[in-house]
C-alpha positions in Angstrom: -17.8 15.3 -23.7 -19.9 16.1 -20.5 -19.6 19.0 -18.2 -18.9 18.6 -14.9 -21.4 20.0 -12.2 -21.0 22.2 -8.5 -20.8 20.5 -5.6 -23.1 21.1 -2.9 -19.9 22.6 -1.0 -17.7 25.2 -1.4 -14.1 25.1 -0.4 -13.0 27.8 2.5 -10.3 29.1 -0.6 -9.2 29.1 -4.0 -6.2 27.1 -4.9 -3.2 28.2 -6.4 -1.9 27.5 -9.6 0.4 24.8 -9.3 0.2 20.5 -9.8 -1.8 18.5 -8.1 -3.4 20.5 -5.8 -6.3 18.1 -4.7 -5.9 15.1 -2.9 -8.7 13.0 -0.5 -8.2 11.1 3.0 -10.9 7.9 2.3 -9.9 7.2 6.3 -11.4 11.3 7.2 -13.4 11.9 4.3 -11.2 15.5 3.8 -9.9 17.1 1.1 -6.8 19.2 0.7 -4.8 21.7 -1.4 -2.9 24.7 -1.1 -3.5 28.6 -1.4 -0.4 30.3 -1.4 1.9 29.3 1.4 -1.3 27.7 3.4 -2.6 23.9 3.3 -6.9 23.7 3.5 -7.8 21.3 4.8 -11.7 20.2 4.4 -14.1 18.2 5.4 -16.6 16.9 2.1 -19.3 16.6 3.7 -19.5 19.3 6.3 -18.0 22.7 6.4 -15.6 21.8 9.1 -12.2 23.1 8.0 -8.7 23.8 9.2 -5.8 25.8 8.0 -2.1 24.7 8.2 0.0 27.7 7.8 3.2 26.4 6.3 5.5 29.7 7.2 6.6 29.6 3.3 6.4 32.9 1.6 3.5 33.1 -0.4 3.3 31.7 -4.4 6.3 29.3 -3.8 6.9 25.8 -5.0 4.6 23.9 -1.9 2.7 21.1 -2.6 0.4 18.6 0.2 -0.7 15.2 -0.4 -2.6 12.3 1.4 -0.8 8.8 1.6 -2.0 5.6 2.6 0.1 3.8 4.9 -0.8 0.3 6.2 -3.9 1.0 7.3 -4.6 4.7 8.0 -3.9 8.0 6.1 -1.4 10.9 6.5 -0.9 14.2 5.2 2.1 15.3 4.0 3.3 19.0 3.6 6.5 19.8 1.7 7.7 23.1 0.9 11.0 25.7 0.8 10.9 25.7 4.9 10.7 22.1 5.5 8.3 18.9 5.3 5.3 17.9 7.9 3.8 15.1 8.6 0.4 15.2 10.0 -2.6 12.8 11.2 -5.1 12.9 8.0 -7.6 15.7 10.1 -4.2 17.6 10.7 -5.4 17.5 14.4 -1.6 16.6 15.1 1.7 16.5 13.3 3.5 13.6 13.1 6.9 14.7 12.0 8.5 17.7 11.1 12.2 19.0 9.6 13.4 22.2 8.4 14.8 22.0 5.2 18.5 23.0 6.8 18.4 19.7 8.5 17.4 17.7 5.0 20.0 19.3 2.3 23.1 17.0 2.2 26.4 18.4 3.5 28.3 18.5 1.0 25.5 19.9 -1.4 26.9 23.0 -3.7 25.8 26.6 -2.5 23.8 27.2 -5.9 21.7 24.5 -5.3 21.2 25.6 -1.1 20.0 28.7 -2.5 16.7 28.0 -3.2 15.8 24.7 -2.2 12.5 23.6 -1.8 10.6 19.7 -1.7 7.8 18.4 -4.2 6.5 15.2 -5.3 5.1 13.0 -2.7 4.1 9.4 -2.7 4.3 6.6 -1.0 4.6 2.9 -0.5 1.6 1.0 1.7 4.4 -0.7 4.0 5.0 2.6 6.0 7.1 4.4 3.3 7.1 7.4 2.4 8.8 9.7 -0.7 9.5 13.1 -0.8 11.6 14.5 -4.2 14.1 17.4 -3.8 15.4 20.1 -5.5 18.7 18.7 -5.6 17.4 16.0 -7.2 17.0 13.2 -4.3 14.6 11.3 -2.8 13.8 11.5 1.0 12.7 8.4 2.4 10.7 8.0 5.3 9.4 5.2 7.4 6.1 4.8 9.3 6.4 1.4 11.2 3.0 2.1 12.9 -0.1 4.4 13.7 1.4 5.5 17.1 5.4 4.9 16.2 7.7 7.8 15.6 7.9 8.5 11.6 11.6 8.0 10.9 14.0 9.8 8.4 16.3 7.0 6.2 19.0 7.8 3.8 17.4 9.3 0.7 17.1 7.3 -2.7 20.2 9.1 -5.7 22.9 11.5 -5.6 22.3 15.3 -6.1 21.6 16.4 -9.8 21.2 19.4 -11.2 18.0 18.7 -12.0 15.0 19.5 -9.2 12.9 16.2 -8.9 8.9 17.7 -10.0 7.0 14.2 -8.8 7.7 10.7 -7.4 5.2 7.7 -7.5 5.8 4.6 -5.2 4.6 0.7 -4.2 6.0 -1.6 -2.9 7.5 -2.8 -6.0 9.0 0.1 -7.5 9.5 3.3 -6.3 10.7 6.5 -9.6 10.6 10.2 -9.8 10.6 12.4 -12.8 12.5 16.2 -13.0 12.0 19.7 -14.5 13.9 18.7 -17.9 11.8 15.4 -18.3 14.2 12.4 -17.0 13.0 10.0 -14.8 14.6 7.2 -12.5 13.5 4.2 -11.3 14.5 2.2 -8.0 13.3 -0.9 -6.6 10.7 -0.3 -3.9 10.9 -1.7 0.2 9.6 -5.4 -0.7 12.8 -5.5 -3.0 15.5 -7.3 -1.1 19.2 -6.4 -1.2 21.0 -2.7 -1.7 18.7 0.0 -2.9 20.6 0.7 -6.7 19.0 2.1 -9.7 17.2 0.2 -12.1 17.0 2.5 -14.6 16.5 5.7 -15.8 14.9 7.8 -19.0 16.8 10.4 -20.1 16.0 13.8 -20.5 13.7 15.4 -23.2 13.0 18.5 -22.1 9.2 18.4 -21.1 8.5 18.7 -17.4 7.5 15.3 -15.7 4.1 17.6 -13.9 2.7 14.1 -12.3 3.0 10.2 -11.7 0.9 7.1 -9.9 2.2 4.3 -10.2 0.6 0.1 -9.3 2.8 -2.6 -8.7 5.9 -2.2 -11.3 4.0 -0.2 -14.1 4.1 4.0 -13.5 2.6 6.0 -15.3 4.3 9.7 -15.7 2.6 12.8 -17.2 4.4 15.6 -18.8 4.1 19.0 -19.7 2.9 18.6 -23.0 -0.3 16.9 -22.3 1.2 13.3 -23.0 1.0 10.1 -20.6 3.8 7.7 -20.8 3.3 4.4 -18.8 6.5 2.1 -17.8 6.9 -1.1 -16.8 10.1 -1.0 -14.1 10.7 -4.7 -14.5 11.0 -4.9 -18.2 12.6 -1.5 -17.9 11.1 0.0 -21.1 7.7 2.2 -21.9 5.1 -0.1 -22.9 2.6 2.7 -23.5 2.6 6.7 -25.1 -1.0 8.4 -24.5 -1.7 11.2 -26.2 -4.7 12.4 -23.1 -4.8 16.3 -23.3 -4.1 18.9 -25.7 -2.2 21.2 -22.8 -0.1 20.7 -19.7 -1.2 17.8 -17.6 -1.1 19.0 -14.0 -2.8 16.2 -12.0 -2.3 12.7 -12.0 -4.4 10.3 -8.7 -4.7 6.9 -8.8 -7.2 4.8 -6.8 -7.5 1.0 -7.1 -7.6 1.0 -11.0 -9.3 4.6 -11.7 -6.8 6.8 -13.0 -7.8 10.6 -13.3 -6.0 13.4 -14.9 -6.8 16.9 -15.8 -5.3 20.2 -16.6 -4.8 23.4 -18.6 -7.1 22.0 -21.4 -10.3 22.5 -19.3 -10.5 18.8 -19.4 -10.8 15.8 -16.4 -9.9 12.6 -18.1 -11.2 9.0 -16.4 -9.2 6.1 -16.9 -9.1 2.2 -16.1 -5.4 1.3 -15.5 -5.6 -2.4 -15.2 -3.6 -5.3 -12.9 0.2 -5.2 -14.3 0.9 -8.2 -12.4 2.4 -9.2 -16.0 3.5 -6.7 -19.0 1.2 -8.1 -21.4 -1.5 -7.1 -19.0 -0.9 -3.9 -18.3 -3.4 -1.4 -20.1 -4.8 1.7 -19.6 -8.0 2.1 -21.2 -10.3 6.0 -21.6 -13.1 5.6 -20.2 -14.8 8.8 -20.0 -14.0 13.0 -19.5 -15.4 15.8 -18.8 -15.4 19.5 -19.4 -15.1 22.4 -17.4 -15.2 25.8 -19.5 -13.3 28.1 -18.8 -10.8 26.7 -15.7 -7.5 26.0 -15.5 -7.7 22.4 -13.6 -5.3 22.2 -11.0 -5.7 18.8 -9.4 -8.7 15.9 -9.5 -9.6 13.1 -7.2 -12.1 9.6 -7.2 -13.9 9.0 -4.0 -14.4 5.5 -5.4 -18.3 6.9 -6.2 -17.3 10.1 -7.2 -15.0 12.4 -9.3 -14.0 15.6 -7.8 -11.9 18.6 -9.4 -10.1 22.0 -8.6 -9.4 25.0 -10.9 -7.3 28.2 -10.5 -8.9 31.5 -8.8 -12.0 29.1 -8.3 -13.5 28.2 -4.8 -16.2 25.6 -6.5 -15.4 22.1 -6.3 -16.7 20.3 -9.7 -18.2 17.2 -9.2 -19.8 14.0 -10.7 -21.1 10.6 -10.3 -18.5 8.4 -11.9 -20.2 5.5 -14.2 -18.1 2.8 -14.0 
């Protein structure tokens, strides 16, 4: 096992403890997480830096993440108050909705009571996912760079189980809750009505994280497994036993998958083409070790693999080797 080294940078903050709290803008070359009820933005390669303050009270369930839509980047903010959409150097926001505006009419008061928005992916066609407490999706559309982002019917009825992370393309779009369960829907290339293709039901382990390529997702859980599911055979194809402790970061670029959490450890993976089941495969490749952290989110550059612990403003960095 190698250790991971400093980065030449520092970031502004520490992040909080919470998933996936790193994510990377390849369009502005910026980073992001949260600390507290802010969003850091942050340049990687200057020490140019911006703050989004959120107006959620401090140490609640917020979470930000950069998606790739058509061509360009966006960075989404979901929290208690609302969600925000905003250009990927959060120089503007795109959209914006109190979460007042987003709970369902006829939702139940226990569930109003503490609402709040988590899991964030999204489709390169111009859609976005947003999961809910009350166990929907939000869907979102972005027809183009300077078009208004629009607000669609969400994806599911209300649950009783908060939705924890969502994964998306264009073939499949799932989310995983609190108690382990996880549903999956056909994505925007699909045609005909949006109905559930199928779910998992509950275990009991928190789904913490999820990426997903064409129709296979891959879901991480509380206790330190990674399943992966193929949508269109509707079945797990693959149990991966990747970390000893919670998994709280899944990202997924081109076929480098990367995952890391309470065990210290950042975990490099090739998830190959599932253009057929047989082919899907996700091979180790490689991890890393960071003594002494609690890793709270970890990104690929494409040349490089970043990472984020608790109470820590270093950002741990190496060459990857592939």
């Amino acid at each position: 096992m190698r250790k991971m080294n400093f980065k030449g940078i520092s970031l502004k903050d520490s992040p909080s403890y919470q998933s996936n709290n790193l994510t990377y803008s390849p369009e502005a070359d910026n980073i992001a997480y949260m600390r507290h009820m802010d969003v850091i933005v942050q340049h990687c390669t200057s020490s140019m830096n911006k703050k989004i303050a959120t107006r959620a009270e401090a140490d609640c369930v917020c979470t930000c993440k950069y998606v790739s839509v058509h061509d360009f980047d966006l960075l989404v903010v979901a929290t208690p108050v609302g969600l925000q959409v905003w250009t990927s150097n959060a120089a503007s926001i795109r959209f914006h909705a109190p979460i007042e505006d987003l709970i369902p009419a006829g939702l139940d008061e226990s569930h109003r009571e503490g609402a709040f928005l988590t899991g964030i992916s999204a489709a390169e066609s111009g859609f976005i996912y947003v999961g809910t407490s009350w166990g929907t999706i939000l869907r979102l559309e972005v027809q183009g760079e300077d078009d208004d982002v629009l607000a669609l019917a969400p994806l599911g009825a209300p649950t009783g189980s908060p939705v924890s992370a969502t994964a998306a393309s264009d073939n499949v779009v799932a989310s995983g809750n609190e108690r382990g369960g996880l549903t999956f829907y056909p994505g925007p290339s699909s045609s005909g009505d949006i109905e559930e293709l199928f779910r998992v039901e509950e275990e009991g382990a928190a789904v913490t994280s999820m990426v997903c390529r064409e129709w296979a997702v891959a879901a991480a859980l509380s206790t330190g497994i990674i399943n992966v599911y193929r949508a269109d055979a509707q079945e797990r194809i693959l149990e991966i036993h990747g970390h000893a402790r919670i998994i709280h970061s899944l990202y997924l670029r081109d076929s480098i998958m990367v995952s890391c959490g309470d065990d210290q450890v950042v975990c490099v993976w090739n998830f190959s083409p599932s253009g057929a089941r047989c082919d899907t495969q996700v091979d180790f490749v490689e991890n890393h070790h960071v003594p002494d952290r609690l890793l709270v989110g970890a990104v690929t550059t494409g040349s490089e693999l970043m990472a984020v612990a608790y109470d820590d403003e270093h950002i741990y960095e190496r060459k990857l080797t592939l």
